[in-house]
C-alpha positions, 0 to 999 in steps of 0.5 A: 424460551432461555432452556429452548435457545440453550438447547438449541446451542448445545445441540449444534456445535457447529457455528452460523455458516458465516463465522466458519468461513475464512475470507476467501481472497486470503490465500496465496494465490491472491497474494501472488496475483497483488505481488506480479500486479504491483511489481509489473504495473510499477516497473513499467511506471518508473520506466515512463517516469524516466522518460517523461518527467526528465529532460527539457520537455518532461511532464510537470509532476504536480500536473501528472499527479492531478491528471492520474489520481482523476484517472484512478477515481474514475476507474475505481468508479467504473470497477464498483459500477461493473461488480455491482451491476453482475453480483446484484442477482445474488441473494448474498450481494443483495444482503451485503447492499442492504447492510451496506445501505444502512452503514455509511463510510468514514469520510473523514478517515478517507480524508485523512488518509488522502492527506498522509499519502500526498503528504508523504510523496510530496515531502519525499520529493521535495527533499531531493532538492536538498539530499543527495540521491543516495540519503533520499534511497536510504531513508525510504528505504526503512518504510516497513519500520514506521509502518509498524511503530504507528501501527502499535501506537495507533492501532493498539496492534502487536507484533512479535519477534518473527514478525520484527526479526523479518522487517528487520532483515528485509530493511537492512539488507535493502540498506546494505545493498544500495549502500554498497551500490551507491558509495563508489558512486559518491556526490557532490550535494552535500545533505541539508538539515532541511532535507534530513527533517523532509525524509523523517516526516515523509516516512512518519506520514508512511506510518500515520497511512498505513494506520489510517488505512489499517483503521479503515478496515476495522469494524470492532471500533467502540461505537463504529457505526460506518462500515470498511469499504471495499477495495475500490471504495478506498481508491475512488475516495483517497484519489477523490479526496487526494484532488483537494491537495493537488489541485491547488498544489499544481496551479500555484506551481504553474505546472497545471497551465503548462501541462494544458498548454502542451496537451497535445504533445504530451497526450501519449505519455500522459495516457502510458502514465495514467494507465499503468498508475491505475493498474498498479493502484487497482493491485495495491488497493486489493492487497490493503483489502485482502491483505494488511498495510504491513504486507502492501508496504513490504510488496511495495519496498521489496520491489524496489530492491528487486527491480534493481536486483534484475537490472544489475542481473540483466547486464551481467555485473557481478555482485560482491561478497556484502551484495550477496549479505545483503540479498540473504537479509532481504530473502531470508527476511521475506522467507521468516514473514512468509513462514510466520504468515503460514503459522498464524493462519493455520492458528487463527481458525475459530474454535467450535464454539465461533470465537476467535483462538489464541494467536487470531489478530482481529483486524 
């Protein structure tokens, strides 16, 4: 019986159809698609946030927060119902259901994650009660960093000089480039210790997320008996998950007694929000799936820098010699990620025998 399977091995040195294949979302393509979602879908939100949630009639945070995150599980919901209803004829879905049947998600991980992205939002908003704008900008500004300090020391994972040299220059050039937007612009509030701990913790819960949702897709845990859930099963339960914090966030606030007192006058910007906000969590959730937390997060904060790069192109400003330092930094540090990425993927392919080459990262 051992002489006959050893036989058989050797007589095929093509590994099972399933370990040839490469993840087929993977490639550019699918990442362009997540980068025009995720800046268009986003874009459009902070144009409604500046409506909506200024002014003497602006939306309660706390109230919109709740009434999106419902929004987005119900979508997610609604997504997982309609792909499985139109892959259940295939031979493939069925397997993928049968194995997903008899491996269960990790709930208490989802938990974990709503609580670090809720935590991280809310203390970032928080703190611009006691800094000023500029410090507020500046120090979310550096997300890419803890992102991978947390990863080395949760998820054991590595980096190499490439891979920190364009963190680096993305992160610093966003820096000097708001740096020398915002210093002619001064301000009168002068930044708290309270503030300053406020920023730290809500760019550490950056981190503990980025891991969290990093372990959510590993399935070579030791003793892992759940399985990564799919893109939109990540964003029904951190959204459903997420509730248990809101919720009673907004009612203590008295935004949610507000906010359905006056449901019929904000009803219209209520509906704007909640759509872009689930179209824009549909891309990002994809992206974590397909892609990496490392690669949402640079998609996330580069878009940031972008949406003010074409604001100030728009109305004709002219940018100064240490603006223009500054977006060599950001796209010469996106450049090396997107060179960086070419290489690993052409030297992350399995060797004949189906294990993995030198250089593959298991994620």
């Amino acid at each position: 019986m051992g002489s006959t399977t050893t036989a058989s091995i050797k007589g095929n040195d093509k590994p099972p159809p399933q370990q040839q294949q490469p993840p087929h979302h993977r490639g550019p393509a699918s990442l362009a698609l997540c980068v025009v979602g995720i800046c268009s879908c986003y874009i459009y939100y902070g144009l409604l946030q500046e409506k909506y949630f200024s002014g003497p009639n602006r939306i309660g945070a706390n109230f919109a927060l709740v009434s999106q995150t419902a929004t987005n599980s119900l979508v997610a919901l609604a997504w997982s119902r309609l792909e499985r209803l139109f892959r259940s004829n295939s031979p493939q879905s069925q397997l993928q259901q049968k194995q997903a049947s008899s491996l269960g998600l990790n709930h208490a991980l989802l938990l974990l994650t709503s609580f670090w992205y809720i935590g991280a939002m809310s203390t970032s908003n928080h703190s611009f009660h006691y800094v000023s704008y500029p410090t507020a900008v500046l120090a979310k500004s550096c997300k890419l960093i803890p992102t991978m300090v947390m990863s080395i020391w949760i998820e054991r994972k590595q980096y190499d000089a490439q891979e920190w040299l364009a963190a680096g220059c993305i992160t610093l050039g966003i820096v000097i480039f708001n740096l020398s937007r915002l210093s002619d612009k001064g301000s009168d509030k002068a930044d708290s210790m309270h503030g300053i701990v406020l920023l730290l913790i809500s760019l550490c819960m950056d981190g503990f997320l980025g891991s969290c949702q990093g372990l959510l897709k590993r399935s070579d845990l030791k003793g892992n008996k759940q399985r990564p859930p799919t893109a939109m099963e990540t964003m029904l339960y951190t959204n459903l998950y997420a509730l248990i914090w809101l919720l009673p966030m907004a009612l203590v606030s008295g935004e949610w007694t507000d906010g359905i007192n006056r449901l019929d006058e904000i009803k219209e910007g209520m509906v704007l929000l909640n759509a872009a906000a689930a179209s824009g969590q549909v891309f990002i959730f994809l992206t974590l799936t397909w892609f990496t937390p490392l690669i949402c997060t640079t998609i996330t904060t580069t878009r940031k820098f972008f949406t003010i790069l074409l604001s100030v192109l728009h109305f004709g400003h002219v940018f100064s010699t240490t603006q223009w330092t500054a977006i060599g930094l950001v796209f010469g540090g996106i450049y090396t990620g997107i060179v960086h990425k070419a290489k690993t993927s052409g030297s992350s392919r399995t060797t004949s025998n189906g294990t993995p080459e030198r250089g593959e990262k298991v994620e």
